[in-house]
C-alpha positions as MATLAB code, in Angstrom:
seq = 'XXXXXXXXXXXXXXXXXXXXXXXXXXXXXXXXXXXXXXXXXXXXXXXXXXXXXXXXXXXXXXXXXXXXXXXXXXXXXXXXXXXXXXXXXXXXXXXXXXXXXXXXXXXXXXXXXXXXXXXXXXXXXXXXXXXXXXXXXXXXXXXXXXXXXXXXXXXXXXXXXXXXXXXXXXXXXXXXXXXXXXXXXXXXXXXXXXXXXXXXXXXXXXXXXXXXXXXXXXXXXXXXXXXXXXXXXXXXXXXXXXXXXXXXXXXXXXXXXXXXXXXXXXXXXXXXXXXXXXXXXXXXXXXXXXXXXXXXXXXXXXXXXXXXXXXXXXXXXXXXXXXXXXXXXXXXXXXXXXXXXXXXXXXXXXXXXXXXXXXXXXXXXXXXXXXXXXXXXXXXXXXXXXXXXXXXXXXXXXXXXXXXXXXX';
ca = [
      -7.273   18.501  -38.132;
      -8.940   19.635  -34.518;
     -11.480   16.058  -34.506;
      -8.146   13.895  -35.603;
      -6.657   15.686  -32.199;
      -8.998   15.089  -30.337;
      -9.271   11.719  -31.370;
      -5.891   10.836  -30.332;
      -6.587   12.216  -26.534;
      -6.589    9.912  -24.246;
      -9.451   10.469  -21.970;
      -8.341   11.316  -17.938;
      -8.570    8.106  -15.760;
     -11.559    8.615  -13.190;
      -9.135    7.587  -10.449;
      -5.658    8.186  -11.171;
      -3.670    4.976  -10.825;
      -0.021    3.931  -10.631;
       2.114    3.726  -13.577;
       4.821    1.287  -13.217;
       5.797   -2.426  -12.932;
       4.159   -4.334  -10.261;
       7.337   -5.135   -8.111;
       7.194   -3.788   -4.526;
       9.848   -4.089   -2.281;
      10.306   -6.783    0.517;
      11.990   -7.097    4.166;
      12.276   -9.568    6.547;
      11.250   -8.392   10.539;
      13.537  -10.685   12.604;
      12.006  -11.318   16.184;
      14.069  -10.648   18.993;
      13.993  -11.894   22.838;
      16.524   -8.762   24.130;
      14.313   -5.270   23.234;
      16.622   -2.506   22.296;
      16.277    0.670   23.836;
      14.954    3.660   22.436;
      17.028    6.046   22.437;
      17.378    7.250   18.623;
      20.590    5.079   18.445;
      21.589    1.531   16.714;
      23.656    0.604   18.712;
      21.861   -2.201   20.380;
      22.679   -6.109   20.480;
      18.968   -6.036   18.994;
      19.392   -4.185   16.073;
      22.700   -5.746   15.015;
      20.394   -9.325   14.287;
      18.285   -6.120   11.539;
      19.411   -6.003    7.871;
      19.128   -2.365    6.472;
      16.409   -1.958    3.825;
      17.410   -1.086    0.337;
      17.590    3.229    0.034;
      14.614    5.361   -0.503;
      14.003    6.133   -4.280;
      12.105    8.594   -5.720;
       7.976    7.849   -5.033;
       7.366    7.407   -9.187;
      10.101    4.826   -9.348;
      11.774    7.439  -11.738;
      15.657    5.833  -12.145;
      16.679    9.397  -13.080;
      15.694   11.047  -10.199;
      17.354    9.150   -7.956;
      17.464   11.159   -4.508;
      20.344   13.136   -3.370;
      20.711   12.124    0.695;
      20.374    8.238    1.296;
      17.113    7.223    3.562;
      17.121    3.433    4.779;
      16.013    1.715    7.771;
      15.657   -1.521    9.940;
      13.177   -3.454   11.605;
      12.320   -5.770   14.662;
       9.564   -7.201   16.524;
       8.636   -9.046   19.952;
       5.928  -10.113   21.785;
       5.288   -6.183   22.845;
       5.994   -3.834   20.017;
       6.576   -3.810   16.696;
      10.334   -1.837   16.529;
      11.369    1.028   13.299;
      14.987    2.734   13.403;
      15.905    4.732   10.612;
      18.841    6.842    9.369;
      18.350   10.210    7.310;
      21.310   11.696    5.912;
      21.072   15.057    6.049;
      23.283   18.183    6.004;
      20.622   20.782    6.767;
      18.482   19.553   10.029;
      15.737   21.637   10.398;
      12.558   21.625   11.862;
       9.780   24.075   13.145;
       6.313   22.095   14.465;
       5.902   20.643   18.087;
       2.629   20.338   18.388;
       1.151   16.496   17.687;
      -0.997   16.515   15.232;
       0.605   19.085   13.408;
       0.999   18.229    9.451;
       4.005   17.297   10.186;
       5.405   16.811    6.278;
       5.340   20.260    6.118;
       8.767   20.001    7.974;
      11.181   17.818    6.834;
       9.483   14.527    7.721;
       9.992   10.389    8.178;
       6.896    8.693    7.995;
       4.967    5.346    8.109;
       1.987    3.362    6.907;
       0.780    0.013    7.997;
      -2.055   -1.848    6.521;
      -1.754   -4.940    8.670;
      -4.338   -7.153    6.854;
      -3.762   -6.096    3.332;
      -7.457   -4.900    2.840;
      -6.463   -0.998    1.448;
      -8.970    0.181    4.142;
      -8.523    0.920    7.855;
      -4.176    1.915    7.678;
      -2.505    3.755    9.942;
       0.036    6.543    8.960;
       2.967    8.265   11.439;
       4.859   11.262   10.857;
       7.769   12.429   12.665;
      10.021   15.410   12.506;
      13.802   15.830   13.915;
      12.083   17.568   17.020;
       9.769   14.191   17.433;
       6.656   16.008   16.549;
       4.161   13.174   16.232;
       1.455   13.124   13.612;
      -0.613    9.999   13.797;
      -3.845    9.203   12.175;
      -6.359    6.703   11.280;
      -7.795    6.257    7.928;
     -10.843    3.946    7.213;
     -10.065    4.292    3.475;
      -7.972    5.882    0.692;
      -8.220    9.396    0.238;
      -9.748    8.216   -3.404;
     -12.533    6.120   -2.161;
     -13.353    8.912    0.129;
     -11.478    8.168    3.256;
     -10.406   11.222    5.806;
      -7.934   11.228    8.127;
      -8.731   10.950   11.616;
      -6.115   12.961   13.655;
      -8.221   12.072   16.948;
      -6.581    8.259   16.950;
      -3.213    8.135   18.617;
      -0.742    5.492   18.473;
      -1.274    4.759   22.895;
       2.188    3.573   24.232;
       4.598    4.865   21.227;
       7.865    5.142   22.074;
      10.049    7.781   20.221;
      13.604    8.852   20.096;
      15.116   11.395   18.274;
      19.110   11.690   17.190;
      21.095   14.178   15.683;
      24.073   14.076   14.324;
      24.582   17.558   14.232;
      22.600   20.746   14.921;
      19.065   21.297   14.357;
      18.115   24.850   12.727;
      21.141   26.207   12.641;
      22.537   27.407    8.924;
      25.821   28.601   10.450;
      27.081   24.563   10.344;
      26.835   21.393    7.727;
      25.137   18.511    9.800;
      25.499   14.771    8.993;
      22.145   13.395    9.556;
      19.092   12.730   12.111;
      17.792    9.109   13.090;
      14.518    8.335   14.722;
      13.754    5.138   16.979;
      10.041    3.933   17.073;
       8.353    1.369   19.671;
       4.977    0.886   18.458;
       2.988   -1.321   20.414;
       0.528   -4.031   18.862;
      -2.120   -3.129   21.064;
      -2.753   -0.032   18.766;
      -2.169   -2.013   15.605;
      -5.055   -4.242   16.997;
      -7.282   -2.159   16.090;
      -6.329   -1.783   12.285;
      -7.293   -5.387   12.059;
      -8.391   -8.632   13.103;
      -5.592  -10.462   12.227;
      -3.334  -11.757   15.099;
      -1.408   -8.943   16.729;
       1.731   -9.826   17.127;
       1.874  -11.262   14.254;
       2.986  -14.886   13.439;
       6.038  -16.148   12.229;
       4.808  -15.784    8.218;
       2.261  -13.588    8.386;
       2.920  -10.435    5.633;
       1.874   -7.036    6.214;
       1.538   -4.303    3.740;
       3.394   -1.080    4.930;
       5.881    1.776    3.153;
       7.852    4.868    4.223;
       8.123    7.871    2.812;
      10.576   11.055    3.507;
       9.374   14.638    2.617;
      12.423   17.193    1.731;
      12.135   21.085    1.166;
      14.130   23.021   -0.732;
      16.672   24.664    1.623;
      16.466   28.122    1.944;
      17.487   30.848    4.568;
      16.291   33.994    4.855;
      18.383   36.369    7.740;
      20.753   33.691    8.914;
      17.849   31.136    9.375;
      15.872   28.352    7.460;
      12.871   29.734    5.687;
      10.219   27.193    4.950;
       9.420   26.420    1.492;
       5.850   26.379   -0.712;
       4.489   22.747   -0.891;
       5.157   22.555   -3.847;
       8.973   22.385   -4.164;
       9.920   19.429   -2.370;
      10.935   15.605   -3.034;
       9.356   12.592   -1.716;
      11.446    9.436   -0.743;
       9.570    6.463   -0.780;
      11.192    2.723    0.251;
       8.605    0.788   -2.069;
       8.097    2.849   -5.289;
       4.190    4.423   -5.737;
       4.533    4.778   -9.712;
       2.081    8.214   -8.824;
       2.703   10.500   -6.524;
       0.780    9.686   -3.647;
       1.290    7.386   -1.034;
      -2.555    6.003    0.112;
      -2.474    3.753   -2.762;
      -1.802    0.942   -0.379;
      -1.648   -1.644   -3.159;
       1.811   -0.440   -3.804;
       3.188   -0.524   -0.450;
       6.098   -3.145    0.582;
       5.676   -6.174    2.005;
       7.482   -6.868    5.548;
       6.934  -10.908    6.300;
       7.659  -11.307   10.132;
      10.208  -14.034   10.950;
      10.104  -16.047   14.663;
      13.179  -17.988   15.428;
      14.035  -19.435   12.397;
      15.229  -16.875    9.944;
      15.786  -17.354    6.237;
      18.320  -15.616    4.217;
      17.402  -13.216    1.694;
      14.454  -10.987    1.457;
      10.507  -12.668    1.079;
       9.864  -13.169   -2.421;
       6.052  -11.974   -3.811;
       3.675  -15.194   -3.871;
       0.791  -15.762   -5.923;
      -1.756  -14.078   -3.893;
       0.301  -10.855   -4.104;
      -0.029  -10.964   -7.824;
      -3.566  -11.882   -7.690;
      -4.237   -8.988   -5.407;
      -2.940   -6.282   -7.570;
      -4.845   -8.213  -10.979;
      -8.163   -7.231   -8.468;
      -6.907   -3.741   -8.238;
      -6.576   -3.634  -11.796;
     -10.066   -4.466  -12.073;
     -11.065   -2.094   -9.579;
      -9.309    0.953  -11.682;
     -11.188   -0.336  -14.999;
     -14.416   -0.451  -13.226;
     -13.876    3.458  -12.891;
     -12.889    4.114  -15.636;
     -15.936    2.326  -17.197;
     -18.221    3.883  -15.108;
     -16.446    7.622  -15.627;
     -17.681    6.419  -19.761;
     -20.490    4.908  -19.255;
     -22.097    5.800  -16.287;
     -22.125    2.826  -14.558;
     -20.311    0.087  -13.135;
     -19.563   -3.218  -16.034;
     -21.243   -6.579  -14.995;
     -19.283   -8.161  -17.454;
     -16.023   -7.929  -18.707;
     -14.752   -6.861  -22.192;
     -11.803   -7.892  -24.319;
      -8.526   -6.020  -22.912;
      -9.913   -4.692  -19.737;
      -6.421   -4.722  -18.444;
      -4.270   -3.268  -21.483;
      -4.124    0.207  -19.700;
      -3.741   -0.711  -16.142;
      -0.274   -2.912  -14.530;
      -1.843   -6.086  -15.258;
       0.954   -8.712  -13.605;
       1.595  -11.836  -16.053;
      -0.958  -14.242  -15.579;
       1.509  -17.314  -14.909;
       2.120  -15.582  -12.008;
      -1.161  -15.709  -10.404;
      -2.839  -18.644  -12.570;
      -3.809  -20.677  -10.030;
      -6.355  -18.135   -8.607;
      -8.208  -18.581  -12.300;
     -10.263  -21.847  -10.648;
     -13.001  -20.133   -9.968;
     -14.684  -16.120  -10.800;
     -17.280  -14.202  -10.413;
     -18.695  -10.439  -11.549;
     -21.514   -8.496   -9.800;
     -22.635   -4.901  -11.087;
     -25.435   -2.303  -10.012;
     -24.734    1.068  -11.679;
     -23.426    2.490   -8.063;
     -21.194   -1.364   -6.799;
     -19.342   -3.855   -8.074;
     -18.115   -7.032   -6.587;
     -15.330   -9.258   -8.048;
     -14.124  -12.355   -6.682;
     -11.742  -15.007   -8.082;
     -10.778  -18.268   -5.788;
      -7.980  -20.986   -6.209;
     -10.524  -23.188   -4.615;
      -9.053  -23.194   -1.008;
      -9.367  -19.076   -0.508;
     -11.009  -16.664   -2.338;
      -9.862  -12.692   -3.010;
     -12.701  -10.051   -3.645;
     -12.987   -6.512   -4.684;
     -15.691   -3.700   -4.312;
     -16.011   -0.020   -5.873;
     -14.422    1.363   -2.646;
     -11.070   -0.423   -3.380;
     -11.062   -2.705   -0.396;
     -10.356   -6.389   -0.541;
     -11.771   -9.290    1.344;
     -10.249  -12.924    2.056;
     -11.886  -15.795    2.919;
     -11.262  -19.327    3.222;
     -12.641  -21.860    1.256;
     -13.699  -21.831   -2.476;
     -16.601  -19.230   -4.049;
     -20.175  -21.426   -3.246;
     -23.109  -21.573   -4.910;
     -25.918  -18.689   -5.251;
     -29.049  -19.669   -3.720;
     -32.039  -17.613   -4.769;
     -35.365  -17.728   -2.999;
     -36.757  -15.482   -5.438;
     -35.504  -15.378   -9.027;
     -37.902  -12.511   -9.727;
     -35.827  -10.177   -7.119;
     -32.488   -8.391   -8.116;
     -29.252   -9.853   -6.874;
     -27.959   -7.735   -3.861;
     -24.210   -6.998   -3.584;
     -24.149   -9.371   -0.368;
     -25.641  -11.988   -2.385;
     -22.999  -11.697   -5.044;
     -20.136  -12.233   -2.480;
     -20.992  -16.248   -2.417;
     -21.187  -16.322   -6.086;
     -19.808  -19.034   -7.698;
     -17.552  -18.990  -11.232;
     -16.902  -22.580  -13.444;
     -13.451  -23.281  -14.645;
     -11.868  -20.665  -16.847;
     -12.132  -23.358  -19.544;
     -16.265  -23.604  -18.965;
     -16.723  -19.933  -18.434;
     -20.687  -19.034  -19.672;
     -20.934  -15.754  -20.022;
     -24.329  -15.428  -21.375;
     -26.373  -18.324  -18.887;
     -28.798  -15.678  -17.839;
     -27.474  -14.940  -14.101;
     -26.731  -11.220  -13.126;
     -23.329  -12.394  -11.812;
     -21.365  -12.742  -15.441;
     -18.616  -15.027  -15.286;
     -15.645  -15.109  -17.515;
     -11.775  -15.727  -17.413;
      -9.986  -13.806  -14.572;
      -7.188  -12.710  -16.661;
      -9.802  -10.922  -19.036;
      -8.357  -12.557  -22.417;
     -10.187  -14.222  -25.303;
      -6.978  -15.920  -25.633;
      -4.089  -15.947  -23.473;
      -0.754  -13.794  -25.025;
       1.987  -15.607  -26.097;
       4.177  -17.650  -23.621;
       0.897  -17.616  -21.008;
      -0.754  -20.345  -23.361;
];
């Protein structure tokens, strides 16, 4: 009876990834020619031209524990800054850091992350408190690749406003809510990426906020902070795990000049085949957690225990593939023959335009380097030849022998 048990245990993922539908959230940044000021209100001309995001849910995407104060907020850009207001309703304001840099979601928090190229590495995060404590950092990589926080990088030029709608720290009386105002200039998002900054009309950026909230408690007439453990966290685009440096999950914001469509930005092909390379990239773990190295090829159902999207929706990225593996790297790449998407072991992925080329060797006796493996080139799904004797195995993207029914 104990083997049959521990048959039926499922062994622990190497790195924990998100468990739910791939279906983040999108908003629409209007540009505007009048810049409001900041001064923790909405009351602007500006912000009127803003539509209010959809409310914070809970960071797993959990239905049932939908949270109990409503979190939403709006956003703007011009040539100068990039522009945040948000509204937290809240009947207990309360707040005890006020020096930057503090961990600031020890307090009651608001924060922000901003991957402006999309790559998972080099993202900045902001936290705020109802005093406008600042906590911003740098971070050249997830915390599960290895990354670390650098507190030394400041956001130069922020602009911050702070608005209560009642009083802050004080038990006695039921508040209403605090809202925070944010002027972040591109200048310091310019160095998160080499992308244009500002941004231009269509560009998408990957980027998610999250609210921390302790359990109230007071202790002698006055708020008491709680253990780290008993709080919620508030999320705009659901996680599906709780933690929010799995940028892969984060929204998308597409950036609109002066004409504005209706309706939020609908997910494209390239978002879908962007989250089939992270699927990859949590197999390859996995694998190598088993196995002890990374796969250079891949096997039947690869995908069954990860959020694989459907394959019609990113089927026109199946042109071209291509799999490098050492026992430490891997490198997959899959191109619909005008750009191509690539993945490493560290999570982060590259763009390029123009189709995968052709691997030149200058000495077949030498092993492939990763670099080398970046300009590898896959055939057609349809002529795939897995066995032709390169290191680089190619196969179909999607990782089926067949595709399931309906994606024939």
């Amino acid at each position: 009876m104990l083997l049959l048990v521990v048959a039926m245990v499922k062994p622990a993922a190497a790195v924990e990834h998100p468990d739910i539908e791939f279906a983040p959230r999108t908003y629409q940044c209007v540009k505007v020619f009048a810049a409001p000021k900041i001064d923790g209100l909405s009351e602007d001309t500006a912000w009127q031209s803003a539509a209010w995001s959809d409310y914070f849910v809970d960071i797993n995407g959990d239905a049932e524990l939908e949270p109990s104060l409503g979190t939403r907020f709006k956003m703007l850009w011009d040539d100068s800054y990039l522009y945040v207001y948000a509204e937290l309703a809240e009947p207990h304001i309360q707040a005890s850091l006020t020096e930057r840099d503090s961990v600031i979601y020890r307090d009651n928090d608001f924060e922000l992350f901003i991957d402006p190229d999309s790559d998972n590495h080099l993202y900045a995060e902001l936290e705020v408190n109802a005093l406008g404590t600042v906590w911003d950092l740098l971070l050249d990589r997830p915390y599960r690749d290895g990354g670390e926080g650098i507190d030394g990088w400041d956001i130069h030029g922020l602009q911050l406003a702070i608005s209560l709608d009642g009083t802050v720290n004080d038990p006695s009386d039921t508040d209403d809510g605090w809202s925070v105002e944010l002027a972040i200039p591109w200048d310091s998002l310019a160095e998160l990426t080499a992308s244009p900054t500002p941004p231009l009309p269509g560009d998408r950026w990957r980027v998610n906020f999250s609210r921390v909230q302790h359990a109230v408690r007071v202790d002698d007439g006055r708020y008491a902070g709680s253990s780290d453990d008993d709080h919620d966290n508030w999320v705009w685009s659901p996680q599906g795990i709780v933690a929010m440096h799995c940028p892969e999950m984060w929204g998308i914001v597409q950036f609109a000049g002066g004409i504005v469509v209706p309706g939020l930005p609908e997910l494209n092909s390239e978002d879908y085949a962007r989250q089939a390379l992270m699927c990859m990239y949590y197999w390859q773990h996995d694998y190598r957690e088993e196995h002890g190295e990374f796969a250079a090829a891949k096997v039947e159902r690869w995908y069954r225990d990860y959020p694989l999207p459907e394959v019609d929706n990113f089927r026109d990225w199946l042109v071209q593939d291509a799999i490098w593996a050492s026992p430490s790297q891997f490198r997959f790449s899959m191109s619909n023959g005008a750009a191509t998407l690539s993945i490493d072991e560290t999570g982060r992925i590259s763009r390029f335009d123009g189709p995968l080329s052709e691997l030149q060797y200058e000495d077949e006796s030498e092993e492939e380097t990763p670099a080398e493996a970046d300009a590898e080139v896959g055939p057609p799904a349809e002529e795939s030849t897995a066995d032709d004797g390169d290191d680089a195995v190619r196969s179909s993207t999607d990782g089926r022998d067949t595709p399931p029914e309906g994606q024939s």
